[in-house]
C-alpha angles and dihedrals in degrees: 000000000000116000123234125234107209122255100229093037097139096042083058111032094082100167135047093231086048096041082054096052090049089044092059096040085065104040115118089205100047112108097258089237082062087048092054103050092045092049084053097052086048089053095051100048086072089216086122133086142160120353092002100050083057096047084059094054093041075053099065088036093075092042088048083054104046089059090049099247095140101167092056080042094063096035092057089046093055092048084055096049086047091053098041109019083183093060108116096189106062086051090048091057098044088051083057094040091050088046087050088058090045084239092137089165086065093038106059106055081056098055086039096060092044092060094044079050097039116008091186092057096126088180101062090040083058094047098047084041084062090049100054092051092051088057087047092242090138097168093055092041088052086057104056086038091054091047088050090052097043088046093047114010092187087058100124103191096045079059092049096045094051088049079055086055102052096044084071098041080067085246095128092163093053091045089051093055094047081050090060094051098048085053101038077061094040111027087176100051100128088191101055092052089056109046080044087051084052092051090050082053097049088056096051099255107140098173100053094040087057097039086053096039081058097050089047091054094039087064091043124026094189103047100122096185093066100040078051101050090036083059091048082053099048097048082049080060088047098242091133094177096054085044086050082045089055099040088052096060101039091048088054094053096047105017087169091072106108089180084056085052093046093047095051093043088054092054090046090052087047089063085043091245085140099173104052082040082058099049090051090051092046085054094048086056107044082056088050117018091179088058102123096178094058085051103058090044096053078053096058090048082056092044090051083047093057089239097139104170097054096046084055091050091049091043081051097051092042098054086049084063105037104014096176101063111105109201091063086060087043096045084047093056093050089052091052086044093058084048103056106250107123095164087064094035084059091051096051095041093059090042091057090052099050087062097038121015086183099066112115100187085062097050086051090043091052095042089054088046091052097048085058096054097042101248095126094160100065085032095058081048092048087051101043085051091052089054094050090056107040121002113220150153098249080047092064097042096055085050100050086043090054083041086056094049090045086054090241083131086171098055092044087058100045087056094041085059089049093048089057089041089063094065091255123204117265092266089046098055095049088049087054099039088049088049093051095048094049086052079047094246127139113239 
């Protein structure tokens, strides 16, 4: 935030001791602990009023702000609101300081009464643009980030904001091109190479992601987000040491980022290192109890332990958070499967497919139920359906294993060999190679 010089800074400044704290207190170059004392000098000397005498606190507010010191921010913008109602700046800057602490509620009125006081603030449009998409009211955001950019088209971060938009609005290719212009305008714009990193992601291009989350962190080493988002690319790509790499360094500098802990501890779990994927995933959720993700997958890692029970307690606690995702009731089922209760595998299993018919695990989960049952029929149509949708090697397994109970011994053999021939996980492979064997069949 840019600090203000007063308008009727020689009429006031009736001193030169006064004129240089004053002075100071604007200066955009000035270490903002210098800023501060000076403003406070200027504040006590009792030579300022009106507008000017805000200007001064709005003042230290910036410098409050650029040390981090939020609280004393905030407390300097609001004195200058109660001496100049008519002041847009401080509103401007409260509105920024209520979005930085994601209290949106707080932030808006704000934005709202800058722009009746000054309509070409782009700023403010910008800021109340970043609320609304915090609140995921795209339309309105797109708005206040088209009227920034009509009132000032160089404005980077109102670029950058409306990319932010229409990535979720599912537009990558719209977003991309926001992203270039916030960084033809801006070459060393370490953010905009990183949520444009995270469009090329989205789309599935590896390459260009990684080669924007480096430049990102080339402008800026310590920028955690990106190292963060360049290891989540790279285990898309399936480099899982480079991802680990990645993951390392963005979880030392912000060891407060649960999403950096679940990521690493879904890699972990992917190389079958379960514990230390656990204790990722138990981190993640002691930052963010309410992370629903981080639980479910500390499920699984429980689930590819054998430890049943617990996989089922954190499933549990996962569907009470988010109870319309369907992989924690399918992984659920798996696990009371495994434990021998069909009757509740079933249950999960359906419950999984009413909120999603696509998903395939389901389908598997549901087929091996059935088998068990004896229902081979539906089960033979459950597996055929899993296959369809995501050809696998468990897939194949469930299917040749239904084919064996219905007496088709060739075409159980025939999707036992597919299944090896799908590089199986080690469980996988001995359940096949048994199977074989028992159809007297070399694997």
């Amino acid at each position: 935030m840019i600090r203000a010089i007063a308008f009727l800074f020689a009429f006031l400044a009736t001193s030169a001791a006064a004129a240089d704290d004053f002075a100071v207190c604007a200066s955009d170059t000035a270490a903002p602990d210098v800023s501060i004392a000076a403003c406070g000098r200027a504040i006590a000397s009792g030579r300022y009023n009106g507008r000017n005498l805000a200007i001064v606190y709005y003042n230290r507010g910036v410098a409050y702000g650029q040390q981090g010191s939020e609280e004393r921010a905030i407390a300097d913008y609001e004195q200058a609101i109660r001496i100049d109602k008519r002041y847009p700046s401080a509103y401007t800057n409260l509105c920024n300081v209520w979005n930085d602490k994601d209290n949106t509620d707080r932030a808006i009125p704000y934005c709202d009464e800058a722009l009746r006081l000054n309509p070409k603030d782009a700023h403010s449009y910008n800021n109340r643009c970043r609320a609304y998409l915090s609140r995921d009211e795209l339309d309105a955001a797109m708005t206040d980030c088209n009227a920034a950019i009509r009132v000032d088209p160089k404005y980077v971060h109102a670029w950058n904001n409306r990319g932010n938009i229409w990535r979720r609005k599912n537009d990558r290719d719209r977003a991309i091109q926001d992203y270039d212009e916030a960084l033809r305008l801006n070459p060393k714009y370490s953010i905009g190479y990183n949520n444009r990193g995270v469009a090329w992601k989205e789309k599935e291009d590896y390459d260009r992601a990684i080669a924007d989350f480096s430049e990102a962190v080339r402008l800026n080493p310590k920028y955690a987000l990106a190292y963060r988002n360049r290891g989540d690319a790279f285990d898309d790509k399936g480099d899982e040491d480079r991802a680990l790499a990645d993951l390392d360094e963005s979880i030392r500098l912000d060891p407060s980022s649960a999403t950096a802990f679940n990521i690493r501890g879904y890699v972990r779990r992917k190389l079958s290192d379960y514990d230390r994927a656990i204790t990722d995933y138990t981190e993640a959720i002691r930052l963010d109890p309410k992370y629903s993700t981080a639980i479910a997958n500390r499920g699984f890692a429980w689930l590819q332990k054998r430890d049943y029970d617990r996989a089922i307690a954190d499933y549990d606690q996962a569907i009470t958070l988010s109870p319309k995702t369907s992989s924690s009731y399918a992984n659920r089922a798996n696990a009371w499967l495994r434990k021998g209760d069909t009757a509740k595998a079933l249950a999960d299993a359906g419950k999984a497919l009413d909120i999603d018919s696509r998903n395939a695990f389901a389908y598997d989960t549901r087929a091996r139920a059935r088998l068990t049952t004896g229902e081979t029929t539906s089960a033979l149509g459950d597996a055929d359906q899993s296959i369809s949708l995501r050809p696998r090697a468990a897939a194949f397994q469930t299917r040749g294993d239904v084919f064996k109970a219905l007496g088709r011994r060739d075409d159980a053999v025939a999707d036992y060999r597919k299944a090896l021939g799908m590089d199986p996980d080690t469980e996988t492979r001995d359940a096949v190679e048994a199977a074989l064997k028992d159809l007297g069949q070399q694997p």
